[in-house]
Backbone atoms as SQL, in Angstrom:
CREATE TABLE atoms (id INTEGER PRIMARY KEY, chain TEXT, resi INTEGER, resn TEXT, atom TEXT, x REAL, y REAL, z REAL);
INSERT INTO atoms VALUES
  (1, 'A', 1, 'UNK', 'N', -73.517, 8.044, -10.489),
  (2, 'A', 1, 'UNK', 'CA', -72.881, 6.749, -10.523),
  (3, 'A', 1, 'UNK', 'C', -72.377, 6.475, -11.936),
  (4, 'A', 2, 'UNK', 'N', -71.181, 5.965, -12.138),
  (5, 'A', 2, 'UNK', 'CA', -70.656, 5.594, -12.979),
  (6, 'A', 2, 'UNK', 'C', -71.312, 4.266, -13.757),
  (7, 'A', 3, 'UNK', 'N', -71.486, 4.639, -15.051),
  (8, 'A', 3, 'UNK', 'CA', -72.319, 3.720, -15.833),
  (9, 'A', 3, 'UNK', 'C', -71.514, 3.089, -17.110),
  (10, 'A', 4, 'UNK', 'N', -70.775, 1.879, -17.470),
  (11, 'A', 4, 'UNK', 'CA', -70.647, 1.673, -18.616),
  (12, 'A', 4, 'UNK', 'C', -71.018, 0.367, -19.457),
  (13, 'A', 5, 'UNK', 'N', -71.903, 0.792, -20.545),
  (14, 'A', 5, 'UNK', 'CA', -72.044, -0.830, -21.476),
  (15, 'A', 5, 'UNK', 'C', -71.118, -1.044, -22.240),
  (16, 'A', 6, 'UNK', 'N', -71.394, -2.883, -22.206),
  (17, 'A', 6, 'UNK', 'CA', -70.671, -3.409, -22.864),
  (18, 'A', 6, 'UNK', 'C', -70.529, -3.140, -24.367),
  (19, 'A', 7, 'UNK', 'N', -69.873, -2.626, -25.475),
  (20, 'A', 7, 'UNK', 'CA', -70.647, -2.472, -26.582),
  (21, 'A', 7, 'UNK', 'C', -70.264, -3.856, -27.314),
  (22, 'A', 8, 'UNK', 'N', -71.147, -4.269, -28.493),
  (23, 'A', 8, 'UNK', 'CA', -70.567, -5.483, -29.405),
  (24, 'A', 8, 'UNK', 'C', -69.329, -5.185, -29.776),
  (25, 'A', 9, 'UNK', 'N', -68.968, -6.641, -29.648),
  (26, 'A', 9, 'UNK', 'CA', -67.680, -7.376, -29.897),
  (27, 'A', 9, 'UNK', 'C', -66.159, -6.844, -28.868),
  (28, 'A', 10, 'UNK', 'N', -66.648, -6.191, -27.997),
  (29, 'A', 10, 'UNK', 'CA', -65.717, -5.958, -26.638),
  (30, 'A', 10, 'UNK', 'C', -65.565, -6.564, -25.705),
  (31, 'A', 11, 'UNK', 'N', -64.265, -6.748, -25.665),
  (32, 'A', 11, 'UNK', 'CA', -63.954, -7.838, -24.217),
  (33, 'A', 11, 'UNK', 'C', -63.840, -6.969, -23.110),
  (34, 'A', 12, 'UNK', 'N', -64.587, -7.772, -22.143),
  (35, 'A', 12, 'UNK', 'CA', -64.588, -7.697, -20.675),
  (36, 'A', 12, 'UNK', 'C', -63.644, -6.425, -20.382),
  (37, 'A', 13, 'UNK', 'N', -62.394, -6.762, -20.238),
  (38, 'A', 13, 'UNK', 'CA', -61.990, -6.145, -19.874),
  (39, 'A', 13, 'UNK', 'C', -61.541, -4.929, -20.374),
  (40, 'A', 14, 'UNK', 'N', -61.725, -4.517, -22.278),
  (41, 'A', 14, 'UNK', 'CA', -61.692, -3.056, -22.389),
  (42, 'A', 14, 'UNK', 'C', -62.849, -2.366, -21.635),
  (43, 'A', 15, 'UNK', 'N', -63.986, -3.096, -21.652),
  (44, 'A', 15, 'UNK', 'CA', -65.368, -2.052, -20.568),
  (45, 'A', 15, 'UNK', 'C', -64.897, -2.048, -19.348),
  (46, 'A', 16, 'UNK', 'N', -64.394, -3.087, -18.556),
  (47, 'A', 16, 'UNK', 'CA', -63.465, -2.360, -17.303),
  (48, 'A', 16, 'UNK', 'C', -63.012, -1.444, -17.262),
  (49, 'A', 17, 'UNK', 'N', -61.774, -1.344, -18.474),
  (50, 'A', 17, 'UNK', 'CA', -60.965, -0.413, -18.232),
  (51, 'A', 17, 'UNK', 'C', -61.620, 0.955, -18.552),
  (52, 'A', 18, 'UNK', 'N', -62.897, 0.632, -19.485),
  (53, 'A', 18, 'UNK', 'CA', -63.198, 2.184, -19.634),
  (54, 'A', 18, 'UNK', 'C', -64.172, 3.028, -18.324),
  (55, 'A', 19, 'UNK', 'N', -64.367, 1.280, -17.640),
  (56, 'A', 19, 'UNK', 'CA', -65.291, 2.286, -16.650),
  (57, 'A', 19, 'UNK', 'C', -64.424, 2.525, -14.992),
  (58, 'A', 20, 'UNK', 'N', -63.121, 2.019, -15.398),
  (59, 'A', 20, 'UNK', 'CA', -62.169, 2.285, -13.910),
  (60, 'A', 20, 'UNK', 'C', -61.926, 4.106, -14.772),
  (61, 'A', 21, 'UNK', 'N', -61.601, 4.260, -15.777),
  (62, 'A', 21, 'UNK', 'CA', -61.405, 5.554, -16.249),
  (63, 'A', 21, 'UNK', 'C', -62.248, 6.647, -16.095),
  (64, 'A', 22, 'UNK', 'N', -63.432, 6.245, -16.094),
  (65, 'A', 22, 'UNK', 'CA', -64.852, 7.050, -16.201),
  (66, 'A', 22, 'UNK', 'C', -64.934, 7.287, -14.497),
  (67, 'A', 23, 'UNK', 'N', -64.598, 6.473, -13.506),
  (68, 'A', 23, 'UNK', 'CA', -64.660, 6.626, -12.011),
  (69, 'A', 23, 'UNK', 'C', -63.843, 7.533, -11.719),
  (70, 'A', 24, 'UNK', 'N', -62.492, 7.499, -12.413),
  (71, 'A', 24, 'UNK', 'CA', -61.535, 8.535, -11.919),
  (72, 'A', 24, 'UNK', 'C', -61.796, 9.462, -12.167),
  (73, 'A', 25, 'UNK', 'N', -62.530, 9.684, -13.261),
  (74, 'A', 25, 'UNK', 'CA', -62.700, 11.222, -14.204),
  (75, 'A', 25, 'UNK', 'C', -63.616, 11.906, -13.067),
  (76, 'A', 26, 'UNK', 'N', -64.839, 10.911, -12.447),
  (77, 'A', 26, 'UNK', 'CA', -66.030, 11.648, -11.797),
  (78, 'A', 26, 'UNK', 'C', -65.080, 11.992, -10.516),
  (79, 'A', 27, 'UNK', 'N', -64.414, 11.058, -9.983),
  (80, 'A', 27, 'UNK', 'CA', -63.846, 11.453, -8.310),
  (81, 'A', 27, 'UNK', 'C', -64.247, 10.559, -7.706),
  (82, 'A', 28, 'UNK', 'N', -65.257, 9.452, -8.036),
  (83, 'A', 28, 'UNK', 'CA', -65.896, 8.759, -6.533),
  (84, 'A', 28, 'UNK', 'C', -65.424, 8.152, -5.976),
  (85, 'A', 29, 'UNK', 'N', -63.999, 7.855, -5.994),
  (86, 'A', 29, 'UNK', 'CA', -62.958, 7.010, -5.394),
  (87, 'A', 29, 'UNK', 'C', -62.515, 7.554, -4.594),
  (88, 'A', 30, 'UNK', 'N', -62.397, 9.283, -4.750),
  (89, 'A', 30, 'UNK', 'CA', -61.807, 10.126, -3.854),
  (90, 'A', 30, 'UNK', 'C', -62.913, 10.293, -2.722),
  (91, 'A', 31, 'UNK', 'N', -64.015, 10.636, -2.953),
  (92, 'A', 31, 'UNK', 'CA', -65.231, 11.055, -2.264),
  (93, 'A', 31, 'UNK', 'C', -65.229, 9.658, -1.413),
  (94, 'A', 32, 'UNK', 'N', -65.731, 8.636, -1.593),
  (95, 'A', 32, 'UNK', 'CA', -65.024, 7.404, -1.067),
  (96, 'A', 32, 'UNK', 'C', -64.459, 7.024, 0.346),
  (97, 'A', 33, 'UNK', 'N', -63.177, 7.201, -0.585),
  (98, 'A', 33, 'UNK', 'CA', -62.317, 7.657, 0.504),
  (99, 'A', 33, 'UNK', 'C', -62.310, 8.479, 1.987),
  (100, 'A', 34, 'UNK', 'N', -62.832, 9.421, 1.060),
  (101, 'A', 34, 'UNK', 'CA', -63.249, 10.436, 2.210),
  (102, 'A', 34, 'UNK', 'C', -64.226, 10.573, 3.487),
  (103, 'A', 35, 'UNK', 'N', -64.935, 9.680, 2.961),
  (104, 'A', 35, 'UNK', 'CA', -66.419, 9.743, 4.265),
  (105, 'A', 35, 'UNK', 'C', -66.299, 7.965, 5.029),
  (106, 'A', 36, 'UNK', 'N', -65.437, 7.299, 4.283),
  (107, 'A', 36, 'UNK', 'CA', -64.799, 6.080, 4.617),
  (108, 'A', 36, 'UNK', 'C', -64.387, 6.375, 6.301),
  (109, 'A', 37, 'UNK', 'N', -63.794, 6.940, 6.454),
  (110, 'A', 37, 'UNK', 'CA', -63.231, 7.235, 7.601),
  (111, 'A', 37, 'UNK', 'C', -63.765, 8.734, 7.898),
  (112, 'A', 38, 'UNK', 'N', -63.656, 9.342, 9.469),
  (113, 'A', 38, 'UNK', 'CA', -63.900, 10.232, 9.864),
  (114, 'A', 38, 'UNK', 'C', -62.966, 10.949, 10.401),
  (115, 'A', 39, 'UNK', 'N', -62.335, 12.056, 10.132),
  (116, 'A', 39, 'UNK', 'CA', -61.233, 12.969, 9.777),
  (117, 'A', 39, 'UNK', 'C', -61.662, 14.210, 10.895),
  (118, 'A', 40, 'UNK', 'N', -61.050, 14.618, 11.662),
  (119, 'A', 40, 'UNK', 'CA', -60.794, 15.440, 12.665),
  (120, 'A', 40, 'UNK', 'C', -60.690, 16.937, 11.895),
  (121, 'A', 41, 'UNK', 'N', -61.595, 17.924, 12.765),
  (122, 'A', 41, 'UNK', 'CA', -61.267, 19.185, 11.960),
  (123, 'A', 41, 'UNK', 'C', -59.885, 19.966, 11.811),
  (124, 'A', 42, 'UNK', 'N', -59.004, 19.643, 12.343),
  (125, 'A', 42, 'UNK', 'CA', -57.591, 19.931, 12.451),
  (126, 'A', 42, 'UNK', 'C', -56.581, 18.860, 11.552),
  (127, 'A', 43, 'UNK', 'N', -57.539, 17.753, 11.628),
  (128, 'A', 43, 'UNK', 'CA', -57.036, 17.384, 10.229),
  (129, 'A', 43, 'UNK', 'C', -57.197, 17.700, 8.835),
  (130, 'A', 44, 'UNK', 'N', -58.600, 17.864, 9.003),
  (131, 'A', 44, 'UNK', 'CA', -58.926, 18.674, 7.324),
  (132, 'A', 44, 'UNK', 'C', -58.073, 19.833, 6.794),
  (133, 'A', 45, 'UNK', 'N', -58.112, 20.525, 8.357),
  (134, 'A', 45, 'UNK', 'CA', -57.398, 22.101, 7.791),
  (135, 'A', 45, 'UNK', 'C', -56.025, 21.653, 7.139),
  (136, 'A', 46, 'UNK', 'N', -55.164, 20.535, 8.200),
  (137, 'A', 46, 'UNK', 'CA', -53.504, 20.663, 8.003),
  (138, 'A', 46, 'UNK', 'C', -53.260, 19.498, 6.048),
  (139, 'A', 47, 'UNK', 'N', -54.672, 18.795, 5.937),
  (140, 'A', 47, 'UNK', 'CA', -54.547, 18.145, 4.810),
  (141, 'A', 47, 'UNK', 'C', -54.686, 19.702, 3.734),
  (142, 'A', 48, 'UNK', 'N', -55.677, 20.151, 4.014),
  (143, 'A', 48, 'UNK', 'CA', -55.800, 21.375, 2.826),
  (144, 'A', 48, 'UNK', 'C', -54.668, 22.546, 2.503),
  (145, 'A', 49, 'UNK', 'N', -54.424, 22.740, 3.933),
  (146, 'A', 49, 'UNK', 'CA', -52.653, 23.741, 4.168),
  (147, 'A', 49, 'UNK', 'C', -51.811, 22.794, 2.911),
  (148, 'A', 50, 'UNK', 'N', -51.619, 21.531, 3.275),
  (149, 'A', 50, 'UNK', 'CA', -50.864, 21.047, 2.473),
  (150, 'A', 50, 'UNK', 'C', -50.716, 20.777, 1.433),
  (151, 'A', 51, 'UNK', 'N', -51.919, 20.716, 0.844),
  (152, 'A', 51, 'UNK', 'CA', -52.003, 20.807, -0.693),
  (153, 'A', 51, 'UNK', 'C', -52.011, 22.060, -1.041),
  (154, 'A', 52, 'UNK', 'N', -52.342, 23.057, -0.520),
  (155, 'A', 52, 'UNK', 'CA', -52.204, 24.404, -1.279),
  (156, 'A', 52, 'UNK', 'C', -50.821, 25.126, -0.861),
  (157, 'A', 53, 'UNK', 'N', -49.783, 24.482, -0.411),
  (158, 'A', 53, 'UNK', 'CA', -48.135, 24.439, -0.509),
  (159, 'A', 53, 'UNK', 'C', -47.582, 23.958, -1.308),
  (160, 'A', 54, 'UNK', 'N', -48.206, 22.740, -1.797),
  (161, 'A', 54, 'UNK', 'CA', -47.612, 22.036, -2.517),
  (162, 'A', 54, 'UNK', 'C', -48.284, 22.326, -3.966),
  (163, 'A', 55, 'UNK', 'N', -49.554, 23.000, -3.854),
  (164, 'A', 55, 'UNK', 'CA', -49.546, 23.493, -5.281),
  (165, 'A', 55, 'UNK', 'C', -48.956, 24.835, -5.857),
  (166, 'A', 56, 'UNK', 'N', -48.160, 25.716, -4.674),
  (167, 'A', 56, 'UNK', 'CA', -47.672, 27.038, -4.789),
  (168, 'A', 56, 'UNK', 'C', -46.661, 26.586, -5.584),
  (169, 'A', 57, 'UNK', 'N', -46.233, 25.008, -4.756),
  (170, 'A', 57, 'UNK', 'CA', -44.643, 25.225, -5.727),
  (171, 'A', 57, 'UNK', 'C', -44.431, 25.404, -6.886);
C-alpha cells in the first residue's frame, strides 16, 4: 500500500500529488481495475494479443 507523510511546511496538496505519483509508480490503480470487474478468458487473451501488437510496432 501506498504510504505518504506529510513533511513540515507542505501543503496538502504537494503530498497528494506525491502520493497519486507513488500509486502510479506501484500499479494499484491498474491491479484495481482489474479484479474490479470480471473479464472472460477470451477476453484476457484478445486484451494481451493486443498489446503485444501494439508493442511490435
Amino acid at each position: 500500500m501506498a504510504k505518504v507523510e506529510v513533511r513540515p511546511n507542505e501543503s496538502l496538496d504537494q503530498a497528494l500529488r506525491r502520493f497519486k505519483r507513488k500509486v502510479e509508480q506501484e500499479g494499484l490503480m491498474k491491479v484495481l481495475r482489474a479484479i474490479r470487474h470480471y473479464e472472460k478468458p477470451s477476453e484476457v487473451r484478445r486484451r494481451k494479443r493486443l498489446k503485444k501488437q501494439r508493442s511490435k510496432k
